[in-house]
C-alpha positions in Angstrom: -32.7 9.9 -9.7 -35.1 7.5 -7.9 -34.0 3.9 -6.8 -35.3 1.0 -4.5 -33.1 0.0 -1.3 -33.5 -3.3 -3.5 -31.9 -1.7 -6.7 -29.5 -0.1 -4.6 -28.2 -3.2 -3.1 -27.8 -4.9 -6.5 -26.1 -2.2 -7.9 -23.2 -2.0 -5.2 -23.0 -5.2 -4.2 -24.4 -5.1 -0.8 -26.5 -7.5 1.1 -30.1 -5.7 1.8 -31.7 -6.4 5.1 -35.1 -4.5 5.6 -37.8 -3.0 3.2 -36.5 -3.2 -0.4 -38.7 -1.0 -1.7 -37.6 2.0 -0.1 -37.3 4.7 -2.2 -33.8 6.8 -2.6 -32.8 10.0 -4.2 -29.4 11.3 -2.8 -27.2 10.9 0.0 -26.5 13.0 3.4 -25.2 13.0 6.2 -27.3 11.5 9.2 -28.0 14.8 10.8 -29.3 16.5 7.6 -30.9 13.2 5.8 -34.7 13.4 4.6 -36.6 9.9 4.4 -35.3 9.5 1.0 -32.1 9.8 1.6 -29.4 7.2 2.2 -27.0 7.3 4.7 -23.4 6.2 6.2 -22.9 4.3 9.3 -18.8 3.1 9.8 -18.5 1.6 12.9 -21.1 1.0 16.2 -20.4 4.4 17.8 -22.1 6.0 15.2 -25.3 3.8 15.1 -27.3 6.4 17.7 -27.1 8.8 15.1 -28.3 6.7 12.4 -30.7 5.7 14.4 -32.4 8.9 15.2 -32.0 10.4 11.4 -34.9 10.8 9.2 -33.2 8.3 6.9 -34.8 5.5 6.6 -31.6 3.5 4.7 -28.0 3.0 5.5 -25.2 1.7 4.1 -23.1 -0.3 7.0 -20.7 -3.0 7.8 -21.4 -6.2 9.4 -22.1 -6.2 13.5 -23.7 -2.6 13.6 -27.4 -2.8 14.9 -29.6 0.1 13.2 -32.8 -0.5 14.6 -35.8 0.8 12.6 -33.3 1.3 9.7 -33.0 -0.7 6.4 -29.5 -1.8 5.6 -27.3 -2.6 3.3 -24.6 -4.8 4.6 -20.9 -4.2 2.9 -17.7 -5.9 4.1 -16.1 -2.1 2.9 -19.0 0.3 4.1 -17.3 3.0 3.0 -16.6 2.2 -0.7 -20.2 1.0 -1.2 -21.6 4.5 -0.1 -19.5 6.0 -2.2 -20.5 3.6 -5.5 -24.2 4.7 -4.2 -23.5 8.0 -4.0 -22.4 8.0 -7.8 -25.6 6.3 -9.0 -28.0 8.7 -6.6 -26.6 12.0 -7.2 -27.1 14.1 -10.2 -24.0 16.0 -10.8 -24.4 20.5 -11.8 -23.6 20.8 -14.9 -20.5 22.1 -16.2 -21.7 23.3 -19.7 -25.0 22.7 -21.9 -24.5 23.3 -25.0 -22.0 25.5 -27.1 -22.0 28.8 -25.7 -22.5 31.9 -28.0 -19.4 33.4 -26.8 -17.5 30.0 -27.1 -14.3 30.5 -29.1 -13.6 27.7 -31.2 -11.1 26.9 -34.5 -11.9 26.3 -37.4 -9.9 22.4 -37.1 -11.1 21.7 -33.9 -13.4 18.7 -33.9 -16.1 19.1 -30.9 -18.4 16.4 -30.7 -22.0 16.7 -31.1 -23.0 16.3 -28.1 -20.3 17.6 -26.0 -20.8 21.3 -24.5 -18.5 24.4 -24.4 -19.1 26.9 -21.3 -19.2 31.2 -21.7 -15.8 32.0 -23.4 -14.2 28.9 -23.0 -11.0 28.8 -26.5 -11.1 25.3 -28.3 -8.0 25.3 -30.4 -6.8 24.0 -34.3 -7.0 20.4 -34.1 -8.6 19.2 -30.6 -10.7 17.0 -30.6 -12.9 16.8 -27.6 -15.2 13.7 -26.9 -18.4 12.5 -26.5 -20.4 14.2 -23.7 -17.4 16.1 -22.8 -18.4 19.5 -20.4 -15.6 22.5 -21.1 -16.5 24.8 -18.1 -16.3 29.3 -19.0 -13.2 30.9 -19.8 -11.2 27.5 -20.3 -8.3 27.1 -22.6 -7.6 23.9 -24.8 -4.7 24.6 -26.5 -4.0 23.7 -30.2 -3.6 19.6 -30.9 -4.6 18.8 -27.3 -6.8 15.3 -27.4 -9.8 15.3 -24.8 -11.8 11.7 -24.3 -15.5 11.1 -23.5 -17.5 12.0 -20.6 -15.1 14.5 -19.5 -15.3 17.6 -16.9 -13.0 20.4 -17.2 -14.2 23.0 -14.7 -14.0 26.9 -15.2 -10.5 28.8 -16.1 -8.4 25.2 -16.7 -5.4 25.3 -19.3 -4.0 22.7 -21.2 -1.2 23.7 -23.1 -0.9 22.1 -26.5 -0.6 18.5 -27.6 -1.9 17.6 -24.2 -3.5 14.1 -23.9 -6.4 13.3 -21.3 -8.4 10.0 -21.6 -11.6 9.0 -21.2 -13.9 10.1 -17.6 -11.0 12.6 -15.9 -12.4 15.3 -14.1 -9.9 18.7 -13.9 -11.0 21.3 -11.2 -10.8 25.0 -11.6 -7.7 26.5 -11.7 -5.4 23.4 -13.2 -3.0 24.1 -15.8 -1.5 20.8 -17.7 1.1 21.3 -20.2 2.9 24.1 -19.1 7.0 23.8 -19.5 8.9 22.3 -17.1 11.9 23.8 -14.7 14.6 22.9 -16.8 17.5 25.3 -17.7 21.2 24.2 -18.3 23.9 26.4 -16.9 27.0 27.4 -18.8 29.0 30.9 -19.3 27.9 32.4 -15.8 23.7 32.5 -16.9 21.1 30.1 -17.3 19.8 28.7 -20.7 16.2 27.0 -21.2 17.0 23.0 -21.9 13.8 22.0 -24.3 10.2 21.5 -23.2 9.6 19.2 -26.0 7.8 16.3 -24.3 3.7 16.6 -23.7 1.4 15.5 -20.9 -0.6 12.3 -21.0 -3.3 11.7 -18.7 -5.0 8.1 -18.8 -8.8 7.5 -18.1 -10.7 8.1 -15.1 -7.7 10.6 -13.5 -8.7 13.2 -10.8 -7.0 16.4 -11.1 -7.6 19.3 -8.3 -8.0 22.9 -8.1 -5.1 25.0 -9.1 -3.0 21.6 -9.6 0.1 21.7 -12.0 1.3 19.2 -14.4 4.3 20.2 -16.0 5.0 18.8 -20.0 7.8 16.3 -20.6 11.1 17.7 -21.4 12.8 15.3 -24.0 10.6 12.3 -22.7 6.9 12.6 -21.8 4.9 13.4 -18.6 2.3 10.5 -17.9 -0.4 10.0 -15.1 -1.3 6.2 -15.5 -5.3 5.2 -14.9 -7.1 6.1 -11.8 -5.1 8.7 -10.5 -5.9 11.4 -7.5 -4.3 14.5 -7.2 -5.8 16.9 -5.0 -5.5 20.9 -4.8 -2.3 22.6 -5.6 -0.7 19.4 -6.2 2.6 20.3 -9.1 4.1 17.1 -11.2 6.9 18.4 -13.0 8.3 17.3 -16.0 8.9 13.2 -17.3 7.5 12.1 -13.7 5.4 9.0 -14.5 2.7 8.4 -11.7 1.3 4.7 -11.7 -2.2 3.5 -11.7 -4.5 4.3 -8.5 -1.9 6.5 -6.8 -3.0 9.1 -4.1 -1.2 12.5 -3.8 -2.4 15.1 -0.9 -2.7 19.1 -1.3 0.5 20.7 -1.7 3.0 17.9 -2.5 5.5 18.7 -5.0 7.1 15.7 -7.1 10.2 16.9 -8.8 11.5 16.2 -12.6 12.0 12.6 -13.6 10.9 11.1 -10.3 9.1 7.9 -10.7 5.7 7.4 -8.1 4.9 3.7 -8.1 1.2 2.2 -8.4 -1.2 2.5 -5.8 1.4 4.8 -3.5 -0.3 7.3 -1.2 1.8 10.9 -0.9 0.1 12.7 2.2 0.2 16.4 2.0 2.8 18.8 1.3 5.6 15.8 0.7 8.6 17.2 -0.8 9.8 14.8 -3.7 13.2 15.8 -5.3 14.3 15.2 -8.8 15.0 11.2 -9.9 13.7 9.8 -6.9 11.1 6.1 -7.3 8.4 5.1 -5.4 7.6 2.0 -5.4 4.1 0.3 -5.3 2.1 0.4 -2.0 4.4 3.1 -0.6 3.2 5.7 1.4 4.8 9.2 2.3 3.2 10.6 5.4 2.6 14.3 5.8 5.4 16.6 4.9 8.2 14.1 4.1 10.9 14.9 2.3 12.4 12.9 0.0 16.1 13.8 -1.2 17.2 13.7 -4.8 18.0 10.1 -6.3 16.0 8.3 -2.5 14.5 5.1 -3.6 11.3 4.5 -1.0 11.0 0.5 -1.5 7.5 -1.4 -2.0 5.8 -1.8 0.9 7.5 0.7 2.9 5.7 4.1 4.9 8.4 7.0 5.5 7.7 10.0 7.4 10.1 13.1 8.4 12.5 14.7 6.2 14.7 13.4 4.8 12.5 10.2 5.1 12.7 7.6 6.9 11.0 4.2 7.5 8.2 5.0 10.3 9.6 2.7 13.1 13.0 4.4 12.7 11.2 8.3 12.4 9.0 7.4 15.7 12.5 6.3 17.7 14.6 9.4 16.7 11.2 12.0 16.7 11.5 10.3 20.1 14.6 11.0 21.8 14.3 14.6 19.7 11.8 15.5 22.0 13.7 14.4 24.9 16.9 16.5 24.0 15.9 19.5 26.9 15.7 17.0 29.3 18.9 15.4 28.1 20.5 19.2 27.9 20.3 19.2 31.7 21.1 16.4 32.4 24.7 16.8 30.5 25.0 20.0 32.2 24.5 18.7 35.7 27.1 15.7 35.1 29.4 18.3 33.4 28.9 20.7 37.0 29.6 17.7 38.9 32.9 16.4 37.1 34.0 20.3 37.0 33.3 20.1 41.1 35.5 16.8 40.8 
C-alpha cells in the first residue's frame, strides 16, 4: 500500500519534518531499505546508518540528526514504527476462499467472507467471523466460537467449546483447549479429576507457534485482551492472564496461577500451581516461582526460587565468590590446626 510521509505522520501521530510527499510502501531495515521504504532510527549511534540508506524516511525520536532524511519525530520511536509498519505492510494470506478439500459440518456457521485453507475441519456449531483466515490442515473443534478478522495459521487445534475474540492471531502448531494436568490420587493409582472448564481468549490476543493453552478444569481458562504469548509458551488449566501481559518462549504457568495485567514473564520462567502476579510485575529469564509465591505489583524477581532483583544480584554475588571464600576457610582452618 502506497502512503505520503505526510499521511504517515497523521496516521501514527508523529511530527513530520522534511518532504511530505514522500512516497512509502513497506518497511526495512536501513541496510536493505529501497527509496520507498521507511525506516527505524532508536538512538544517535545509529543515525550513520540511516543516513547512508537508500531510504529516504525514518521514523526517530527527538535529538537524532538524519541529514538528507525526512523524519517523523515520536517521543516512543519504536511504537510509532511499529503502528507504520501495520498500515504499510500487506500481510500473506492465510486462506482465500473455502478450499475444495475444506471439511466442514453441516451446523457450522462460516461467514461469507471468511476463508477456510486445504483440509482445514470446521466443526458442528462454530461459528467463525467476518474475514476470519483458517490456515490447511486446522482443526476447530465442535461449538468452538471464532471472532472477526482472525488468523489461525496451518495445523492449529482448538478443542471444543473454545472461545477466541475478535483480531487474535494463533501461529502454527498451537493447540487451545486441550485437558488440563489434573488427576486425584486415591487407592495407590491416579484418577482423571474433570476437564470441564473451556478456554476463552479476548480480542486482539497473540498466540505463538506450538503454544499450549490448557481448558479449565471446574472453572474456566481466560486470556484477558491484548495478550502475548510467544513460542512454546503452555497455560494450564483456570490460569487467568490479565490484559497486555508479555510471556517469553518456553515459560510454563502452572494450574490456577493468577498473572496480573501488564506483567512481563521473560523466557523459560517456571510458574508453579496457585501462585499471583500482580500488575507491572516482571519475571526475568528462568525464574522460578514456587507453589502458592505471591510476586507483588511493582516488583522484578529473578533466580529460582525468585527473588526481588536487588536481593538476587547480592547473593548471585557472594555465590560467585564461594571458591575464593573456599580457600580462604581452608587456609584459616590450616592456620588454627598449626595453632
Amino acid at each position: 500500500m502506497t502512503r505520503t510521509a505526510k499521511e504517515i505522520a497523521e496516521l501514527i501521530g508523529a511530527t513530520l519534518e522534511g518532504d511530505g510527499s514522500a512516497e512509502l510502501q513497506n518497511v526495512a531495515a536501513p541496510e536493505r531499505a529501497g527509496a520507498r521504504d521507511l525506516i527505524y532510527v532508536d538512538a544517535a549511534k545509529n543515525a550513520e546508518r540511516a543516513v547512508a540508506s537508500s531510504a529516504k524516511v525514518a521514523v526517530a525520536p527527538q535529538g537524532v540528526v538524519l541529514a538528507g532524511k525526512t523524519v517523523l519525530r515520536a517521543g516512543n520511536a519504536k511504537y510509532a514504527f511499529a503502528k507504520a509498519a501495520a498500515i504499510l505492510r500487506e500481510r500473506v494470506p492465510i486462506a482465500i476462499g473455502i478450499h475444495a478439500t475444506a471439511i466442514i459440518a453441516p451446523l457450522a456457521r462460516v461467514h461469507p467472507t471468511a476463508s477456510v485453507g486445504p483440509y482445514a475441519v470446521i466443526g458442528e456449531d462454530a461459528h467463525i467471523g467476518e474475514f476470519t483466515e483458517i490456515g490447511a490442515h486446522s482443526v476447530i473443534g465442535s461449538g468452538c466460537w471464532i471472532g472477526n478478522h482472525c488468523r489461525v495459521h496451518p495445523r492449529v487445534t482448538l478443542y471444543a467449546n473454545v472461545r477466541i475474540g475478535h483480531r487474535v492471531e494463533i501461529h502454527s502448531g498451537a493447540v487451545v483447549g486441550a485437558d488440563g494436568f489434573g488427576y486425584a490420587h486415591g487407592e495407590g493409582r491416579y484418577l482423571k479429576f474433570p476437564q470441564a472448564g473451556i478456554v476463552e481468549i479476548a480480542d486482539d490476543v497473540e498466540i505463538g507457534a506450538n503454544a499450549t493453552i490448557d481448558r479449565g478444569s471446574l472453572d474456566d481458562t481466560r486470556i484477558a485482551e491484548g495478550v502475548k504469548l510467544d513460542n512454546l509458551v503452555h497455560v494450564g488449566h483456570n490460569v487467568q492472564i490479565g490484559v497486555h501481559t508479555v510471556i517469553a518462549a518456553q515459560t510454563g504457568v502452572s494450574g490456577s496461577s493468577k498473572v496480573g495485567n501488564n506483567v512481563i514473564c521473560g523466557g523459560q520462567v517456571g510458574i508453579a500451581d496457585h501462585c499471583t502476579l500482580e500488575d507491572g510485575s516482571i519475571a526475568g529469564a528462568q525464574a522460578g516461582i514456587p507453589t502458592g509465591k505471591t510476586i507483588r505489583a511493582g516488583q522484578t524477581v529473578w533466580g529460582t526460587p525468585a527473588r526481588e532483583i536487588g536481593k538476587f544480584k547480592e547473593t548471585y554475588v557472594w555465590y560467585a565468590r564461594l571458591p575464593e571464600l573456599a580457600e580462604r576457610i581452608k587456609a584459616l582452618e590450616a592456620k588454627v590446626g598449626k595453632g
